[in-house]
N, C-alpha and C positions, 0 to 999 in steps of 0.2 A: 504494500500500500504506500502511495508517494504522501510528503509530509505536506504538509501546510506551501512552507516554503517552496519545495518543490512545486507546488500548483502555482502558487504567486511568479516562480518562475516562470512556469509555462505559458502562463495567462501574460507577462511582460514582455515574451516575446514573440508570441503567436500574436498578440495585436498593436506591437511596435511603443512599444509606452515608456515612454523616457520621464514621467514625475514620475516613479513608481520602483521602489529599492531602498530606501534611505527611512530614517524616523518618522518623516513628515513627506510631504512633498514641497515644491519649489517652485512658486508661480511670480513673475513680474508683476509688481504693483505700480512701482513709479520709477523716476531715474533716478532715484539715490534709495528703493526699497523692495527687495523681494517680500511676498507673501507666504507664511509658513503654515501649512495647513496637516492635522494627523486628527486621528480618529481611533477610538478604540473601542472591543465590544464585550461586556462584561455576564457573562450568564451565571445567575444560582446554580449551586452544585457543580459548574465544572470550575471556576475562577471565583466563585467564593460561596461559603454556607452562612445563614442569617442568624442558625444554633450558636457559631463561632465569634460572631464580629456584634458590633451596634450600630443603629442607622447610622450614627453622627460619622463614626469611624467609615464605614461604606459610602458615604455621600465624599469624606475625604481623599478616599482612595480610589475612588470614579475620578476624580479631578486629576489627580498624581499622576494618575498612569502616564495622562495624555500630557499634563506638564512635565513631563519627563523627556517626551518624545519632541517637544520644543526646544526641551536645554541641549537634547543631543545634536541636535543643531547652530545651535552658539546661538540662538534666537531670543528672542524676549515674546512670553506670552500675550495675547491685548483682548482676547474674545471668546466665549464658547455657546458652546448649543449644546443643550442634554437633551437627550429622550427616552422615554420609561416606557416598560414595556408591566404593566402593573396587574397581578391576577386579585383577583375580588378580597382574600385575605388580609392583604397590604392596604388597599385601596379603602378599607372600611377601618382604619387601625389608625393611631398614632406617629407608625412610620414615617411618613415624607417630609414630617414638617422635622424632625432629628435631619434624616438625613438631608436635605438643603441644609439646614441648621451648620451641619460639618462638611458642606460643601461652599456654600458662603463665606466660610472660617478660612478655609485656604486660596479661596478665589481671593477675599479683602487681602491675602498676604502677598500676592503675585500682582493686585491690581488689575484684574480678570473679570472683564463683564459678562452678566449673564444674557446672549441675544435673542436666544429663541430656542425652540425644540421642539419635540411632541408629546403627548402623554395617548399612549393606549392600552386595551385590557388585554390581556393572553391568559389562558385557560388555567395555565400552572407554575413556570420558571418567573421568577422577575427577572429583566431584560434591562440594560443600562449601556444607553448607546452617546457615548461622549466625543464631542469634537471641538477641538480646541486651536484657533487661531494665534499666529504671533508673526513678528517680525523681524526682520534680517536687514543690515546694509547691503546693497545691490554686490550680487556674485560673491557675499560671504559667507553664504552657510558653509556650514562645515560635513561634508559628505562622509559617506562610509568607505568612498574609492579612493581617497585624496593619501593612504599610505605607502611608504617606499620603503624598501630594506634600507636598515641602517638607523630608521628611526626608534627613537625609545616608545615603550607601551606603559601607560601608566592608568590607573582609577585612581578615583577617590574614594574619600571614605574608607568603610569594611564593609568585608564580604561576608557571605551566610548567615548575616542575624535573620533577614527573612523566612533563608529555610529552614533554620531552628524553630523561629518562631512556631512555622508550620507544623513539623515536628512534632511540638509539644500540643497543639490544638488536636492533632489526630493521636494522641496520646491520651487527652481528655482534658488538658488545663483550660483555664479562663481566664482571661483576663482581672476581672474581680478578686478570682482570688490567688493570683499569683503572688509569689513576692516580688522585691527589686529587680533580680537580675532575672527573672523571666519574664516580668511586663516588659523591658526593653526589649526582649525577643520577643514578647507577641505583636508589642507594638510594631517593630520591621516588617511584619505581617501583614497586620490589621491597618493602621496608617502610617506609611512610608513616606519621608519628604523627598519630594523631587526635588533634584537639585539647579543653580545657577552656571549653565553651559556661557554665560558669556563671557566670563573672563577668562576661561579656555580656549576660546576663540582668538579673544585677543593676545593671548601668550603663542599664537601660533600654531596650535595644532593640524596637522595634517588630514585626521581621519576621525574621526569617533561615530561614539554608539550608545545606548542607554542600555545598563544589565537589568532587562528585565527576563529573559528566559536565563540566564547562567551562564558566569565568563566565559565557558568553554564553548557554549553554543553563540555567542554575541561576538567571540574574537571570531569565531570559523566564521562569522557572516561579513565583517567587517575584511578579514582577510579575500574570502571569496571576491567581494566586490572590489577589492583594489589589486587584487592576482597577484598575493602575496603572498609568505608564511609566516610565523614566530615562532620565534621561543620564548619561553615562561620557567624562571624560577621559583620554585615553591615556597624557600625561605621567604620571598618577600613579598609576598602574599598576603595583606593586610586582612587577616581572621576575624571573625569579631572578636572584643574579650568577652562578650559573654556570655559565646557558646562553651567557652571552659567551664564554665560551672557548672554543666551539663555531663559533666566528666566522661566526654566520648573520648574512645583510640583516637591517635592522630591521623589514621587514614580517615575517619569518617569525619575527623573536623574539617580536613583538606576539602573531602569530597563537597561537602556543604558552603562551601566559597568558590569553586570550581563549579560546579554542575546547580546549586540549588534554585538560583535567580530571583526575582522581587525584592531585589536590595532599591529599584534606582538610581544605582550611583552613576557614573559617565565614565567607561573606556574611551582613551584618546591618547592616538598618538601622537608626536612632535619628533622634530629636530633638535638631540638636544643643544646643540652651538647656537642654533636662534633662540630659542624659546628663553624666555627671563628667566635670572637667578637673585637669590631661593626661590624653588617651588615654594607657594604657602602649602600650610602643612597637611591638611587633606589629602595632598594629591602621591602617590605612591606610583611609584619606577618599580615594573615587575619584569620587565623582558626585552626583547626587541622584536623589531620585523627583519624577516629573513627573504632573500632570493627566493626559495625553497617554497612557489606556489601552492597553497591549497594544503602545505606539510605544517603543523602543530607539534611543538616538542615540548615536554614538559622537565627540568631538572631538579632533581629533588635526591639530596645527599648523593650528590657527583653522579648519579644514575641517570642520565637522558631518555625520555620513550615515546614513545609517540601520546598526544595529547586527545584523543578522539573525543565532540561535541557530546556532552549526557545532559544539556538541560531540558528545560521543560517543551512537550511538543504537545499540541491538542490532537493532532493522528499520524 
């Protein structure tokens, strides 16, 4: 069965579609402004449960997703459209006014208007269909093709508190009654902040991506599209700290920064001879890009192996 991706390939170029590959797409607005346009589509039970989270938390994490897909772009957000997809349950309940509630909360923090959308019923999933406008200086987005061997790879932030977080939800925690260091894992989960792609931009970056399915699957897309390779060291692999409390083996802490996804943070490469020094401290140098098209190496105590994509796929 071909994945997601693979169809999105097929479909870009069986009908020749050049906005179509990157976070967002890239449309001309004026002569000093591209238009940044991404969309994202949220269903009950397969990308999130209502038992797990609370509206405010889901109204915020509707919104994340897709300002994410703006930063991975060096863009600045300015717009969106929601639409709900609402079965009689929700619709007769105190739901929507929580979640707006915690969707307004992060829209007032980005300065993100609400412009419009639709609201309709469906039988049984609730359905949450977000799209979110922003902005770019004319020809500066920052694509997913734009890397060259030689460049460094770096994220910000930490990795895997998301899929910890998850972890612990399909294990039975809750939020309520977590302690300290697992509400920071459920929270990476439940609402994750998207983060500011534009002074990554302006340091230069070559290429970048938003981790939202897992480094390993966001570098292979990112490399694919600029016909590249990498390598990745595993020391320097920014962990979260507080999946350690969790007291997993270190292959399964690895694995959960590697493969798990819904952290948000932003892969992006640079040159490091251009790019400003000091990085501020966020930003973490894990590997390079390599000649070595389409090839993934992972190093971890002097052992080299091949890196193969394990994050998240919907088929």
């Amino acid at each position: 069965m071909r994945s997601e991706f693979e169809f999105i390939h097929y479909i870009k170029k069986k009908n020749v579609l050049g906005h179509v590959g990157d976070d967002c797409a890239v449309l001309p607005k004026d002569a000093k402004t591209d238009l940044l346009v991404t969309a994202d589509l949220l269903v009950e039970d397969i990308d999130f449960r209502l038992e797990w989270t609370t509206p405010g938390f889901l109204g915020h994490k509707a919104l994340a997703v897709s300002l994410s897909d703006i930063a991975a772009m060096g863009g600045e957000p300015k717009w969106s459209m929601l639409s709900l997809g609402l079965p009689e349950r929700i619709w007769s309940s105190a739901f929507l006014d929580e979640f707006y509630e915690g969707w307004h909360q992060l829209a007032s923090h980005f300065n993100v208007e609400l412009v419009g959308g639709d609201v309709s019923r469906v039988s049984d999933k609730l359905v949450i269909d977000s799209i979110v406008g922003g902005e770019v200086p004319r020809g500066r987005a920052v694509l997913r093709s734009g890397a060259r061997p030689g460049d460094a790879i770096y994220v910000t932030g930490s990795l895997g508190g998301a899929a910890a977080g998850l972890r612990l939800l399909d294990a039975g925690s809750r939020y309520t009654d977590a302690n300290g260091r697992e509400r920071s894992l459920l929270l990476r989960q439940l609402k994750p902040s998207p983060q500011n792609g534009i002074p990554i931009r302006e340091l230069g970056a070559t290429a970048m991506i938003d981790i939202s399915d897992g480094l390993s699957s966001d570098l292979a897309h990112l490399c694919g599209s600029s016909g590249v390779g990498a390598a990745v060291f595993a020391d320097l692999i920014p962990i979260d700290r507080g999946i350690r409390s969790l007291e997993l083996p270190p292959d399964e802490m690895l694995d959960l920064a590697l493969n798990g996804g819904e952290d948000l943070e932003l892969l992006f490469t640079a040159n490091e001879k251009k790019i400003s020094r000091p990085l501020p401290a966020p930003f973490h140098r894990i590997g390079e890009i390599t000649a070595n098209v389409h090839i993934l190496e992972l190093t971890r105590e002097g052992i080299t192996s091949r890196l193969h994509p394990k994050g998240y796929r919907h088929f």
